[in-house]
PDB file of N, CA, C and O in Angstrom, chain B, residues numbered from 101:
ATOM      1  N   UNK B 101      63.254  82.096 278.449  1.00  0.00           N
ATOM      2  CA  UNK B 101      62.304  82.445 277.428  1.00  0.00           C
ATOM      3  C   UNK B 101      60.880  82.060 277.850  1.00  0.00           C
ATOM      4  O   UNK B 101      59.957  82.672 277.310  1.00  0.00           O
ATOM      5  N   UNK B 102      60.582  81.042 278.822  1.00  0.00           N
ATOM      6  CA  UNK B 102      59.542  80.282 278.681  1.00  0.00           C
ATOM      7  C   UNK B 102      58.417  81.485 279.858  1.00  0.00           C
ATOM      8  O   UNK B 102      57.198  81.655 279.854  1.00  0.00           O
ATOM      9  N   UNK B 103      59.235  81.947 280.513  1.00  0.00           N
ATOM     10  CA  UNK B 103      58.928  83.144 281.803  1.00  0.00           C
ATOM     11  C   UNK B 103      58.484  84.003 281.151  1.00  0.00           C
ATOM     12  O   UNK B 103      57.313  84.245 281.446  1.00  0.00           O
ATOM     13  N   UNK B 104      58.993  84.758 280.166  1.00  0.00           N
ATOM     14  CA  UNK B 104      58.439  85.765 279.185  1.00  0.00           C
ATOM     15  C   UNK B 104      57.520  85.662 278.386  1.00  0.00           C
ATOM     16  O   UNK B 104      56.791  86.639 278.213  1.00  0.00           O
ATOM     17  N   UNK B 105      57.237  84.151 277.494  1.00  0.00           N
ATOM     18  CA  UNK B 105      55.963  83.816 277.401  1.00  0.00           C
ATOM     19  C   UNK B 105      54.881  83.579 278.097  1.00  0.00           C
ATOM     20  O   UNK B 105      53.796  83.662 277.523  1.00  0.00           O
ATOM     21  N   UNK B 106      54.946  83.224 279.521  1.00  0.00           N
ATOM     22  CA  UNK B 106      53.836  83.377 280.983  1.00  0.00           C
ATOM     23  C   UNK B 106      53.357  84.820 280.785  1.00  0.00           C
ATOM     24  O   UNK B 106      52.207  85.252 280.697  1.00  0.00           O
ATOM     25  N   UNK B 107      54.863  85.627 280.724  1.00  0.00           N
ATOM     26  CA  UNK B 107      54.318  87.043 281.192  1.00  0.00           C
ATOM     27  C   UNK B 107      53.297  87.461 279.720  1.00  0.00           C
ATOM     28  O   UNK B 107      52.293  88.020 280.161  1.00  0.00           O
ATOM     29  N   UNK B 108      53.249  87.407 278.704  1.00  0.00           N
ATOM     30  CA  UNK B 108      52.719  88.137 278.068  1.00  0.00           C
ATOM     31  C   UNK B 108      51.777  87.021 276.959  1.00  0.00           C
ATOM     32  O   UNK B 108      51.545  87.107 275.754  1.00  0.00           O
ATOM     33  N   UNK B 109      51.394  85.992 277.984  1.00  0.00           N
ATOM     34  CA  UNK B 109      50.135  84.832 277.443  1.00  0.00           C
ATOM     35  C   UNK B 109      49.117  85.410 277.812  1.00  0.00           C
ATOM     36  O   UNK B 109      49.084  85.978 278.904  1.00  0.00           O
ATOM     37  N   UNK B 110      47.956  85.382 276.885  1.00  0.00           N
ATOM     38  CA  UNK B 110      46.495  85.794 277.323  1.00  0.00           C
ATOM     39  C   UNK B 110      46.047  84.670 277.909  1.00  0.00           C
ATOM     40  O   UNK B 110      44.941  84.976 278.355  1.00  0.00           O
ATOM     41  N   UNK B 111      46.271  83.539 278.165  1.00  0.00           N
ATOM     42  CA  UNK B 111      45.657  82.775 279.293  1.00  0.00           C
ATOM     43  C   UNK B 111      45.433  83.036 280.942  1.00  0.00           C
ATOM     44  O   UNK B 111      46.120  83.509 281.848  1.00  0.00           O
ATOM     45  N   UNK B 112      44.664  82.709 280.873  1.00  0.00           N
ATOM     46  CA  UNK B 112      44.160  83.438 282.367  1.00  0.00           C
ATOM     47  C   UNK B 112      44.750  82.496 283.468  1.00  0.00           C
ATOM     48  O   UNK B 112      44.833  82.929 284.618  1.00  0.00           O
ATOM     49  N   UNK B 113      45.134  81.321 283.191  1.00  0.00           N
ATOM     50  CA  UNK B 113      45.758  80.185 284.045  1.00  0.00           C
ATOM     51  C   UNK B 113      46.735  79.372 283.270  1.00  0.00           C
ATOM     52  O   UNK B 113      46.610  78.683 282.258  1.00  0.00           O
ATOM     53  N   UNK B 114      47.938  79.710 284.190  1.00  0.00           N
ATOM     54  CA  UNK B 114      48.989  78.877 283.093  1.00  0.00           C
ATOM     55  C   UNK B 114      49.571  77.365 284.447  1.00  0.00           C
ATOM     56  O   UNK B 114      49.838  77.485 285.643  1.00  0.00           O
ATOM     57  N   UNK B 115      49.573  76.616 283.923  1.00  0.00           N
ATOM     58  CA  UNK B 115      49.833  75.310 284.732  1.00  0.00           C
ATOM     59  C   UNK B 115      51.721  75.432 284.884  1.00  0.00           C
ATOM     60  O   UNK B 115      52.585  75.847 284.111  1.00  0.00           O
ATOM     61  N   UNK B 116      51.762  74.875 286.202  1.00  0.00           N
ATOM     62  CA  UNK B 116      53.263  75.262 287.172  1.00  0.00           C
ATOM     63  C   UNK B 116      53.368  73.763 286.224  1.00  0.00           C
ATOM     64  O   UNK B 116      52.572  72.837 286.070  1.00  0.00           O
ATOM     65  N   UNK B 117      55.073  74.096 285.567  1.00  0.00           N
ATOM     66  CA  UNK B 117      55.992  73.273 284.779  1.00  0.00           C
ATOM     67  C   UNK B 117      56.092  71.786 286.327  1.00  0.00           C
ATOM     68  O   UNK B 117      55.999  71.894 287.550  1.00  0.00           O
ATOM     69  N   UNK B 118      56.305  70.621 285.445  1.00  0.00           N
ATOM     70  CA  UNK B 118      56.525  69.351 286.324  1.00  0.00           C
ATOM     71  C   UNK B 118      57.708  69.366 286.894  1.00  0.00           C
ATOM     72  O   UNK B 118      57.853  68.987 288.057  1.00  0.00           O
ATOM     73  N   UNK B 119      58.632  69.774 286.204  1.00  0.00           N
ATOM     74  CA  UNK B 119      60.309  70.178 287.024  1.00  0.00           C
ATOM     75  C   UNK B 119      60.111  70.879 287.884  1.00  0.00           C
ATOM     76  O   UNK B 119      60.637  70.461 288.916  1.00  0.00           O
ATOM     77  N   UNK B 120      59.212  72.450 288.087  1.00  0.00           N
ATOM     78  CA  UNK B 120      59.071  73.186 289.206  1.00  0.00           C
ATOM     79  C   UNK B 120      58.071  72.491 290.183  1.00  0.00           C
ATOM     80  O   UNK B 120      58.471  72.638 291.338  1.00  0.00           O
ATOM     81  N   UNK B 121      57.114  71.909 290.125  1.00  0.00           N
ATOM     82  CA  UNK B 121      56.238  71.039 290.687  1.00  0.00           C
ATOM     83  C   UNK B 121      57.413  70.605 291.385  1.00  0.00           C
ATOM     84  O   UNK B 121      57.691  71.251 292.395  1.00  0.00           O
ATOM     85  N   UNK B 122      58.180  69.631 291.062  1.00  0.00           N
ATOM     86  CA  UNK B 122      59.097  68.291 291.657  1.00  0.00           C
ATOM     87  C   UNK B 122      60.158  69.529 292.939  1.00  0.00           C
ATOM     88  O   UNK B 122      59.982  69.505 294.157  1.00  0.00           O
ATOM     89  N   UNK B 123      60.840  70.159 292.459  1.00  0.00           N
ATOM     90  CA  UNK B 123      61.640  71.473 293.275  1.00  0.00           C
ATOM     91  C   UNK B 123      60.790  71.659 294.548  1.00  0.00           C
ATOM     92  O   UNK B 123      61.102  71.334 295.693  1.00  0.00           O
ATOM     93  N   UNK B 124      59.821  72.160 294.186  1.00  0.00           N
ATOM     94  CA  UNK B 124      59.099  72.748 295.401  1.00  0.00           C
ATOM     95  C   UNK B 124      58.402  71.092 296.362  1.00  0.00           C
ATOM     96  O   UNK B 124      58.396  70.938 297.584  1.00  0.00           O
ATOM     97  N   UNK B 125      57.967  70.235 295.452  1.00  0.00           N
ATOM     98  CA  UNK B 125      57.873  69.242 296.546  1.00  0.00           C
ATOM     99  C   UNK B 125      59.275  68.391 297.447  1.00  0.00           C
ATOM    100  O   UNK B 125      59.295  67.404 298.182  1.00  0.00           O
ATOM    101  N   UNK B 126      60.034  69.060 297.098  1.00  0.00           N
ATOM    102  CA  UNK B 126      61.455  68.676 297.790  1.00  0.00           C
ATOM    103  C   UNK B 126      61.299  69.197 299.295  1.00  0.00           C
ATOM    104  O   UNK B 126      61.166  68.503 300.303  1.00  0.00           O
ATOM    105  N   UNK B 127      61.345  70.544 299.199  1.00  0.00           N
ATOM    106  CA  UNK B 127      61.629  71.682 300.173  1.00  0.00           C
ATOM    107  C   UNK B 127      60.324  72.156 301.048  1.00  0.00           C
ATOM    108  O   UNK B 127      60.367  72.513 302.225  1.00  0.00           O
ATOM    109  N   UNK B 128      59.220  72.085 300.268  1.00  0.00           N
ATOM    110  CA  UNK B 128      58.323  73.212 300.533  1.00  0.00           C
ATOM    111  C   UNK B 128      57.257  72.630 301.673  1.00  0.00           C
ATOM    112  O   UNK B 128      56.407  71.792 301.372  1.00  0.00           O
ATOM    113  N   UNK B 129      57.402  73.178 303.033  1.00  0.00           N
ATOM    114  CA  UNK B 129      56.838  72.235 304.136  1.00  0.00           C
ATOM    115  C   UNK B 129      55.525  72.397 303.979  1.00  0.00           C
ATOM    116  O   UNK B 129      54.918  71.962 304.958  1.00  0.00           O
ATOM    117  N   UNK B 130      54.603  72.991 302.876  1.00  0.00           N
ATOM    118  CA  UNK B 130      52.966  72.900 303.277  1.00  0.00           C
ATOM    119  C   UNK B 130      52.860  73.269 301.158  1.00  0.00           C
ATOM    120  O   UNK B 130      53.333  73.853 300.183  1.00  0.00           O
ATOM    121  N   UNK B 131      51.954  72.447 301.636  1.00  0.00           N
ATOM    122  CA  UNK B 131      51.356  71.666 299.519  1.00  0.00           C
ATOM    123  C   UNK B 131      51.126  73.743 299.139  1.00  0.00           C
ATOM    124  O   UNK B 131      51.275  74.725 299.866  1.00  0.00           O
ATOM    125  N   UNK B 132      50.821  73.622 298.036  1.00  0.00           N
ATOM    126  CA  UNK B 132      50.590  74.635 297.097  1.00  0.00           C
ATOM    127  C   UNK B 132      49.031  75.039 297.632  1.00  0.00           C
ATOM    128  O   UNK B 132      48.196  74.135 297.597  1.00  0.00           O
ATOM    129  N   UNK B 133      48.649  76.274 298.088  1.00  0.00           N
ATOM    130  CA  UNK B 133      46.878  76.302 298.042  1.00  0.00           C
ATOM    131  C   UNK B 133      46.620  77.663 297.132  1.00  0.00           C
ATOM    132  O   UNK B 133      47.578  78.433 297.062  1.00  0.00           O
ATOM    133  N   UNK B 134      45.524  77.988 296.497  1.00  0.00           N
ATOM    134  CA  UNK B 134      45.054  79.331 295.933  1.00  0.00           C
ATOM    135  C   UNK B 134      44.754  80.218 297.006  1.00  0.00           C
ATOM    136  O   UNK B 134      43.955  79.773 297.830  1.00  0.00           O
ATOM    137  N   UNK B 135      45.256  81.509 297.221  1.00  0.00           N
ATOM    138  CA  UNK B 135      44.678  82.214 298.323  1.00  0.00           C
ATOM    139  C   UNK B 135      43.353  82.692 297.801  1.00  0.00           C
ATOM    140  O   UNK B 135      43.243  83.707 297.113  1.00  0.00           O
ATOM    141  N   UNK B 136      42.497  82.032 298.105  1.00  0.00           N
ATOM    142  CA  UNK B 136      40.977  82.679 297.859  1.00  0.00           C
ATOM    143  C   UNK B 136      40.404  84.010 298.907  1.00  0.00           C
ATOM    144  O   UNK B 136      39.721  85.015 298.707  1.00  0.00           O
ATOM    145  N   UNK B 137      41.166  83.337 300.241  1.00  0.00           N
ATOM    146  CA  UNK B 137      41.112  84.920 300.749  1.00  0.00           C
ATOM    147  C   UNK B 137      41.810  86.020 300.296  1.00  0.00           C
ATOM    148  O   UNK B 137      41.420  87.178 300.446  1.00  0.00           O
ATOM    149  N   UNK B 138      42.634  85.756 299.852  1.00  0.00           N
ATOM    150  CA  UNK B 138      43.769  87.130 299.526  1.00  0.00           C
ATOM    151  C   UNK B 138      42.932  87.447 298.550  1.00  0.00           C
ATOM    152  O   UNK B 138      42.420  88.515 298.886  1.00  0.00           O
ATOM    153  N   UNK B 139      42.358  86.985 297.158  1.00  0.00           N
ATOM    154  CA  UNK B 139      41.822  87.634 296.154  1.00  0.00           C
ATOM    155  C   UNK B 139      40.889  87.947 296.409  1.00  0.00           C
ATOM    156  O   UNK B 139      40.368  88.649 295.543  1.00  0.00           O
ATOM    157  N   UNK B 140      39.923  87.657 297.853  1.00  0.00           N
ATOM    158  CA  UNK B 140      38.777  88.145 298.091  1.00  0.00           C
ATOM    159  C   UNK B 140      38.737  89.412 298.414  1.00  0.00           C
ATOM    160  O   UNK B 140      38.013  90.318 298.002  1.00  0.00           O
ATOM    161  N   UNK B 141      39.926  89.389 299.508  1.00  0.00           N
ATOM    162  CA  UNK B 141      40.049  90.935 299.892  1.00  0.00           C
ATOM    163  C   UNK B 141      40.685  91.875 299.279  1.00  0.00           C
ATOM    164  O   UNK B 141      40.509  93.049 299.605  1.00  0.00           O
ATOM    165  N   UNK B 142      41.576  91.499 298.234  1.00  0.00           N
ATOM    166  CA  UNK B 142      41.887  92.678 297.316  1.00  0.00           C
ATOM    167  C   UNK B 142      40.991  92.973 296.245  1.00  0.00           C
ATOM    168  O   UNK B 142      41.199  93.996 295.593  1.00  0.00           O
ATOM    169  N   UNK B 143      39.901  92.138 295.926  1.00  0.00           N
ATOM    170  CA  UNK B 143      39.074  92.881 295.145  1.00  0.00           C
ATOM    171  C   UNK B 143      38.220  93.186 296.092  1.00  0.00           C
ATOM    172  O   UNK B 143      37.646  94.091 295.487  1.00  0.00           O
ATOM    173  N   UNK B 144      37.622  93.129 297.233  1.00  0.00           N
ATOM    174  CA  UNK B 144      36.632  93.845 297.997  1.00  0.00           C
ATOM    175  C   UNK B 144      37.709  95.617 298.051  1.00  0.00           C
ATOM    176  O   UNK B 144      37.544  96.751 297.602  1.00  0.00           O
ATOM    177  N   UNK B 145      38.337  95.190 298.539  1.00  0.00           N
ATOM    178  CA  UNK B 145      39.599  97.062 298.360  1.00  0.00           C
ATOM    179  C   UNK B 145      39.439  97.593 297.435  1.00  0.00           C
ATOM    180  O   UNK B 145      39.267  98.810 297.512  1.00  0.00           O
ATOM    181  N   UNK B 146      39.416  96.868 295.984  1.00  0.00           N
ATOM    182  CA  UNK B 146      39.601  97.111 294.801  1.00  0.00           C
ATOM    183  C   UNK B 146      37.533  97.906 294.613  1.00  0.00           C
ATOM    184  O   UNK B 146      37.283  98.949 294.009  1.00  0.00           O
ATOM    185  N   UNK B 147      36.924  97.400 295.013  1.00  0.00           N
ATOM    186  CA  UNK B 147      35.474  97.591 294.877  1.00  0.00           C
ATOM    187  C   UNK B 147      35.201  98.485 295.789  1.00  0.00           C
ATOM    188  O   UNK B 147      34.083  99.001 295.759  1.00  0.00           O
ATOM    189  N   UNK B 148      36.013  98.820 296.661  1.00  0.00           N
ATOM    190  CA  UNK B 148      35.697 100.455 297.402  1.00  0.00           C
ATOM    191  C   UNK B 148      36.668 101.731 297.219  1.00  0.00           C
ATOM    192  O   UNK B 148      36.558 102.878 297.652  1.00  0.00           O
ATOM    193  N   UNK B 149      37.780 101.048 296.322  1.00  0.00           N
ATOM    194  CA  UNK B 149      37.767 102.171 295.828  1.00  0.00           C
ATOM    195  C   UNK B 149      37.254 102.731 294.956  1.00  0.00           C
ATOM    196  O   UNK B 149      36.717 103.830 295.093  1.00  0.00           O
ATOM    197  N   UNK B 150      37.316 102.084 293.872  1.00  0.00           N
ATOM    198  CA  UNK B 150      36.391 102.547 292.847  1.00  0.00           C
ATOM    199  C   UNK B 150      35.023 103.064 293.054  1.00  0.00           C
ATOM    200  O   UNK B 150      34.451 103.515 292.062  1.00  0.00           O
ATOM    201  N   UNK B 151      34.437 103.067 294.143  1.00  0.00           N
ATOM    202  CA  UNK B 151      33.081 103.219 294.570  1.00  0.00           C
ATOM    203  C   UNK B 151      33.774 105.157 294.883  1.00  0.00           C
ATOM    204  O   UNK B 151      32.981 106.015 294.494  1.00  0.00           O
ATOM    205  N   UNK B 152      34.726 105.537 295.336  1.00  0.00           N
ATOM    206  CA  UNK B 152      34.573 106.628 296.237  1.00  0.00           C
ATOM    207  C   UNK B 152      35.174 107.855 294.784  1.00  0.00           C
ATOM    208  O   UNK B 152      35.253 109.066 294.992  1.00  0.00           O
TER     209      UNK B 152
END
């Protein structure tokens, strides 16, 4: 239920649950980062298309 409320919250940032936090610091060989490049370049894509 709690997945389906993510999906259809108007919050623009929803904070990763402390149980999933703890999971992924078990396993996960490199920390959590924001891809700031990835969103850079899909809205630069996103800003040429719309341009054409």
């Amino acid at each position: 239920m709690a997945l389906i409320e993510q999906e259809v919250s108007q919050q623009r940032w929803i904070e990763i649950p402390d149980a999933v936090r703890s999971i992924y610091c078990q396993w996960r060989p490199t920390p959590l980062y924001r891809a700031r490049r990835l969103e850079q370049a899909v809205l630069y894509a996103c800003q040429n298309l719309l341009q054409i």
